[in-house]
KETI-693735 format. One record per residue: residue number from 1; residue in three letters; chain; x, y, z of N, C-alpha, C, O in turn. Coordinates in Angstrom, 2 decimals. Layout:
// KETI-693735
R dodo dolo dofi     n.u     n.v     n.w    ca.u    ca.v    ca.w     c.u     c.v     c.w     o.u     o.v     o.w
R  NUM  ALA    A       X       Y       Z       X       Y       Z       X       Y       Z       X       Y       Z
...
This chain:
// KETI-693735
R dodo dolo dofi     n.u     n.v     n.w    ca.u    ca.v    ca.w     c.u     c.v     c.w     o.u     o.v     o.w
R    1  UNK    A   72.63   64.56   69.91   74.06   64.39   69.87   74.69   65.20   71.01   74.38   66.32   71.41
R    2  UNK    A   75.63   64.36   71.41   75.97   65.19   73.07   77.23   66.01   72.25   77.80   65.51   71.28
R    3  UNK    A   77.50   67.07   72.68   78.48   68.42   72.57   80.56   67.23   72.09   81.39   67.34   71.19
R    4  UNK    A   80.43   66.40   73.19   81.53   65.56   73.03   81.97   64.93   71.36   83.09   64.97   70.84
R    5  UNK    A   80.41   64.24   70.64   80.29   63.79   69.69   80.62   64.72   68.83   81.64   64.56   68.17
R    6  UNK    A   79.87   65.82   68.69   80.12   67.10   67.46   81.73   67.12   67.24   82.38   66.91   66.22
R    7  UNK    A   82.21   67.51   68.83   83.34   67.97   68.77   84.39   66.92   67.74   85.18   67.35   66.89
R    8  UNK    A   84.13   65.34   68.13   84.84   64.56   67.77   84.99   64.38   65.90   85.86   64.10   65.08
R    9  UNK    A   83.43   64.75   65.92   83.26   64.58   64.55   83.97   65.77   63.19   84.62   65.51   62.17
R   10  UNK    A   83.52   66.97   63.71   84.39   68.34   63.83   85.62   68.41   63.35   86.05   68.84   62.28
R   11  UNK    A   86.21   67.86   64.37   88.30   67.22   64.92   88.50   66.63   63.45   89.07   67.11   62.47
R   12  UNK    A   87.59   64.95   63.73   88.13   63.98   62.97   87.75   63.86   61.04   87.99   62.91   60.30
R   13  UNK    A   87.05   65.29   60.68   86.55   65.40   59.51   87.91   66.14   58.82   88.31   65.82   57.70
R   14  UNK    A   88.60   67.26   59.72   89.25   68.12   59.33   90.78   67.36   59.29   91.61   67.62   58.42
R   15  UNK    A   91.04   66.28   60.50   92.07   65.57   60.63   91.80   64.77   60.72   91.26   64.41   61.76
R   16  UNK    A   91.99   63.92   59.64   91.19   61.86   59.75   92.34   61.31   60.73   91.99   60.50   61.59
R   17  UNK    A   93.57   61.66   60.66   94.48   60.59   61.17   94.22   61.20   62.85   95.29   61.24   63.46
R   18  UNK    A   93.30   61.54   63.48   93.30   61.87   64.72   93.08   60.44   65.81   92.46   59.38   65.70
R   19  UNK    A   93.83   60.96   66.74   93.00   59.33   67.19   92.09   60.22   68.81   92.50   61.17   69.48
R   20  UNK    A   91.06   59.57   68.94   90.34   59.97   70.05   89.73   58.45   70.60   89.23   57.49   70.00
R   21  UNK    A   90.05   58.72   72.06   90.00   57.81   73.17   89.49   57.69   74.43   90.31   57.90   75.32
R   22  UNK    A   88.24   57.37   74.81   87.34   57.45   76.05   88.24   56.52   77.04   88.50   55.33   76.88
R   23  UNK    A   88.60   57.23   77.95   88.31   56.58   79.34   87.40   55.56   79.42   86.17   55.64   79.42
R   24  UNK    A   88.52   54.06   79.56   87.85   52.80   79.62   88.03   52.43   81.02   89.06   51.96   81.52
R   25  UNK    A   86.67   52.74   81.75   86.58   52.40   83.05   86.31   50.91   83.73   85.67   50.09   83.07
R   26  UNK    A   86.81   50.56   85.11   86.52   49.05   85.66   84.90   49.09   85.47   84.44   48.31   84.64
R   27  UNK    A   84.15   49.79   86.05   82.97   49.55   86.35   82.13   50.60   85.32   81.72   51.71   85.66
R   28  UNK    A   81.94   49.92   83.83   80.82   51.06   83.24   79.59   51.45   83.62   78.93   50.41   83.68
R   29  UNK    A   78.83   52.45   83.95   77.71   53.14   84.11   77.45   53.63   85.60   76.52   54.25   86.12
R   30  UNK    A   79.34   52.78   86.37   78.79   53.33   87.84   80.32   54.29   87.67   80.13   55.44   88.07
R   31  UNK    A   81.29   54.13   87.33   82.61   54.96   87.02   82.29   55.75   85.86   81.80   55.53   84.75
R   32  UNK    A   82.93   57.20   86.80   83.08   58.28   85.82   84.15   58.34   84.20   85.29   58.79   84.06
R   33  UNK    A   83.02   57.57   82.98   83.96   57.67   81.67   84.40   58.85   81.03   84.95   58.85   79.93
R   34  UNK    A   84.10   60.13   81.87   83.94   61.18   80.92   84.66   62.06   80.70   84.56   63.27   80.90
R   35  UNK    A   86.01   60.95   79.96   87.45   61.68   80.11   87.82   61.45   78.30   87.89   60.30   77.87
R   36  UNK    A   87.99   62.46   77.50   89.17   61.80   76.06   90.05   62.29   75.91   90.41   63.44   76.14
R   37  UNK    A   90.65   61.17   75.34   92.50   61.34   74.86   91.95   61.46   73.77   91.08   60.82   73.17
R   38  UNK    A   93.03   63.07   73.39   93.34   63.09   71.70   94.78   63.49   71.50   95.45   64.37   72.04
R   39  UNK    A   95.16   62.31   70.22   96.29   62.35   69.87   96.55   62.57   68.54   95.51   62.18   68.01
R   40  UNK    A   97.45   63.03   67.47   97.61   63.31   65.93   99.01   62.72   66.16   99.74   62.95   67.12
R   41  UNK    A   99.33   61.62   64.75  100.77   61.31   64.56  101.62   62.58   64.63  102.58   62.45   65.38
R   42  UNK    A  101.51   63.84   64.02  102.07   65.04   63.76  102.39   65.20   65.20  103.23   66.10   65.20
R   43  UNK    A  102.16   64.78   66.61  102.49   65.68   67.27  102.94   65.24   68.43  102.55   64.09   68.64
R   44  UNK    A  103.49   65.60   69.12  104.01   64.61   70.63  102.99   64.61   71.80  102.93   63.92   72.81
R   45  UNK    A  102.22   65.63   71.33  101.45   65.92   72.80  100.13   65.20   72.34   99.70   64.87   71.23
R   46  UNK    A   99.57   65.06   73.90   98.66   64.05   74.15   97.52   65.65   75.08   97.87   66.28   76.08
R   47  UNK    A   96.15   65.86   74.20   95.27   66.51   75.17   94.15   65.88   75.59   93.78   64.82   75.07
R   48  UNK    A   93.34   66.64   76.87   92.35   65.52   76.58   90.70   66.56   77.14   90.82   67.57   77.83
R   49  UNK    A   90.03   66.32   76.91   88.60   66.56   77.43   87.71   65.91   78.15   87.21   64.82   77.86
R   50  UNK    A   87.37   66.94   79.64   86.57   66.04   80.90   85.47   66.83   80.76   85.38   68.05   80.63
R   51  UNK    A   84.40   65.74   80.81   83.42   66.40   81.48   82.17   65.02   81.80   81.70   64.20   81.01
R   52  UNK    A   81.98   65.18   82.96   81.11   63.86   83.08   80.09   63.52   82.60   79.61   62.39   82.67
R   53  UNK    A   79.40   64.86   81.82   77.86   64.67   80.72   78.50   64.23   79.11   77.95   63.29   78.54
R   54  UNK    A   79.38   64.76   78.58   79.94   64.62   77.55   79.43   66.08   77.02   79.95   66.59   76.03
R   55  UNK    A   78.39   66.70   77.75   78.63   68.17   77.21   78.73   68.83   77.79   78.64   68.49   78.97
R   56  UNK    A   79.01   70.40   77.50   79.59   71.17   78.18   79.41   71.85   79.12   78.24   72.11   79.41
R   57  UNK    A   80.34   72.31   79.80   82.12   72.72   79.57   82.80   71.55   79.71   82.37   70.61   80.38
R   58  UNK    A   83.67   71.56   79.21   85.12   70.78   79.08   86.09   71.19   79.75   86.68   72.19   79.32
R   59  UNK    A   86.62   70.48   81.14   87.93   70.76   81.24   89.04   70.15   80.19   89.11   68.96   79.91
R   60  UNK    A   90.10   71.46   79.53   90.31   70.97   78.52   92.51   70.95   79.74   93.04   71.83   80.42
R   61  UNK    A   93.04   69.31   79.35   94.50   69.71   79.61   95.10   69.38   78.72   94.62   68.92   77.69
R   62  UNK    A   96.64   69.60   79.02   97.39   68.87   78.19   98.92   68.18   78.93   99.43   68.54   80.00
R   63  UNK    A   99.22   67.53   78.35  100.86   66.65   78.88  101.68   68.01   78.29  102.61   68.19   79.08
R   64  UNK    A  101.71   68.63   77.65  102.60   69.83   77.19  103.04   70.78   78.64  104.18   71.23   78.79
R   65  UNK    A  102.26   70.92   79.33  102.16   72.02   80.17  101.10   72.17   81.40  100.00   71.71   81.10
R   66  UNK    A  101.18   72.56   82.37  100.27   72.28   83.56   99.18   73.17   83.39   98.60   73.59   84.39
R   67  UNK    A   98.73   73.62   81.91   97.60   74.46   81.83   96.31   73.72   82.01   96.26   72.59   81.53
R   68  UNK    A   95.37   74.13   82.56   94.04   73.86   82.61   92.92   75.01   82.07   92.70   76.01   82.76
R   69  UNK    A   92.34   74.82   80.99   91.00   75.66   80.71   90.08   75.19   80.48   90.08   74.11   79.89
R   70  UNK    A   88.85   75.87   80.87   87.77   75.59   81.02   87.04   76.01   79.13   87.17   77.10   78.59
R   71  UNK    A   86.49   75.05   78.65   85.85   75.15   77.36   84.19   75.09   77.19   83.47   74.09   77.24
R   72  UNK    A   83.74   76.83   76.90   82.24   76.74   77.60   81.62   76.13   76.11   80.59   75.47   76.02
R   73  UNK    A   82.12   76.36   75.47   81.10   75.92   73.93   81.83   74.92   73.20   83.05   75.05   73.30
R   74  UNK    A   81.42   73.88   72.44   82.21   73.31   71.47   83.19   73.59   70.47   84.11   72.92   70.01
R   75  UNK    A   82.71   74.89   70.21   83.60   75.59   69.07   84.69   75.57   69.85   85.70   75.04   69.39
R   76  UNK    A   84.72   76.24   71.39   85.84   76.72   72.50   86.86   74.98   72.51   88.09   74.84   72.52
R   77  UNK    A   86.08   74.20   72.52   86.64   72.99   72.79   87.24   72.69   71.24   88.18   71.90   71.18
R   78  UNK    A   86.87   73.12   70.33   87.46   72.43   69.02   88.96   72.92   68.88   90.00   72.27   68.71
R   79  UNK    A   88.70   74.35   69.00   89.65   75.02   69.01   91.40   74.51   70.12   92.48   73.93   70.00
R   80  UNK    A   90.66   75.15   70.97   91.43   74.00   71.96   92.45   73.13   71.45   93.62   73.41   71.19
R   81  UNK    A   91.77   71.91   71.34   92.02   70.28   70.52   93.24   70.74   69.37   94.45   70.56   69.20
R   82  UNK    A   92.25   71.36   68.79   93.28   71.99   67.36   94.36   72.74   68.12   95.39   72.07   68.13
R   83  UNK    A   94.48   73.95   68.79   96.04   74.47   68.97   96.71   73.84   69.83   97.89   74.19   69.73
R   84  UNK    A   96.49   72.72   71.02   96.65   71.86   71.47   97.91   70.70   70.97   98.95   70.22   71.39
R   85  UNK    A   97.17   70.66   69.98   98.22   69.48   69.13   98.91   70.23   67.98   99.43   69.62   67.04
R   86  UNK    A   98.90   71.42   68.08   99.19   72.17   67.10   98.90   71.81   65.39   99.71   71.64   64.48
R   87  UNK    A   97.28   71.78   65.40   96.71   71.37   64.11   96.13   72.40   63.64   95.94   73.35   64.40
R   88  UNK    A   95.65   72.48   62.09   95.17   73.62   61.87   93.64   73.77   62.64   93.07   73.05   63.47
R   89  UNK    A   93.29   74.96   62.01   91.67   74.93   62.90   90.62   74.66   62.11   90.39   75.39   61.15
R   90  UNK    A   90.01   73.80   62.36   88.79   73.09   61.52   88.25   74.55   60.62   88.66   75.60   61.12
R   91  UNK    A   87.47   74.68   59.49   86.73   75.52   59.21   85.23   75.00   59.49   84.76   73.92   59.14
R   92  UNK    A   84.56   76.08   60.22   83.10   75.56   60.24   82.24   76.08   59.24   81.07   75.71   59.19
């Protein structure tokens, strides 16, 4: 399971209504997909997670603000996601 998957699974156990969204590229397997949108009805902001393996690090941004951080572990990336959209934080 690539680091991307956990994360998603993680997210979407703690918040079902999450929506998560791969980068749907022209050309699959030769264009870089390794971009997701995550969005929660609860929230206006849109974040997302890059990384071209699907595991880590994550550049993690957001439409909120011109911040960029770098997310070395999944947990780092869950977290993220969660204060991001201002959701609670998964318990692991």
């Amino acid at each position: 399971m690539r680091d991307i998957d956990a994360i998603i699974e993680t997210l979407t156990l703690a918040h079902p209504e999450l929506v998560v969204e791969q980068l749907k590229v022209s050309h699959p397997g030769v264009d870089d997909d390794g971009l997701w949108f995550f969005r929660h009805p609860s929230s206006r902001v849109e974040v997302q997670l890059e990384s071209h393996t699907g595991s880590c690090p994550f550049l993690f941004e957001t439409n909120a603000n011109g911040t960029r951080v770098s997310a070395s572990t999944a947990p780092d990336a869950v977290s993220l996601v969660a204060s991001g959209l201002g959701l609670s934080q998964p318990v692991a």
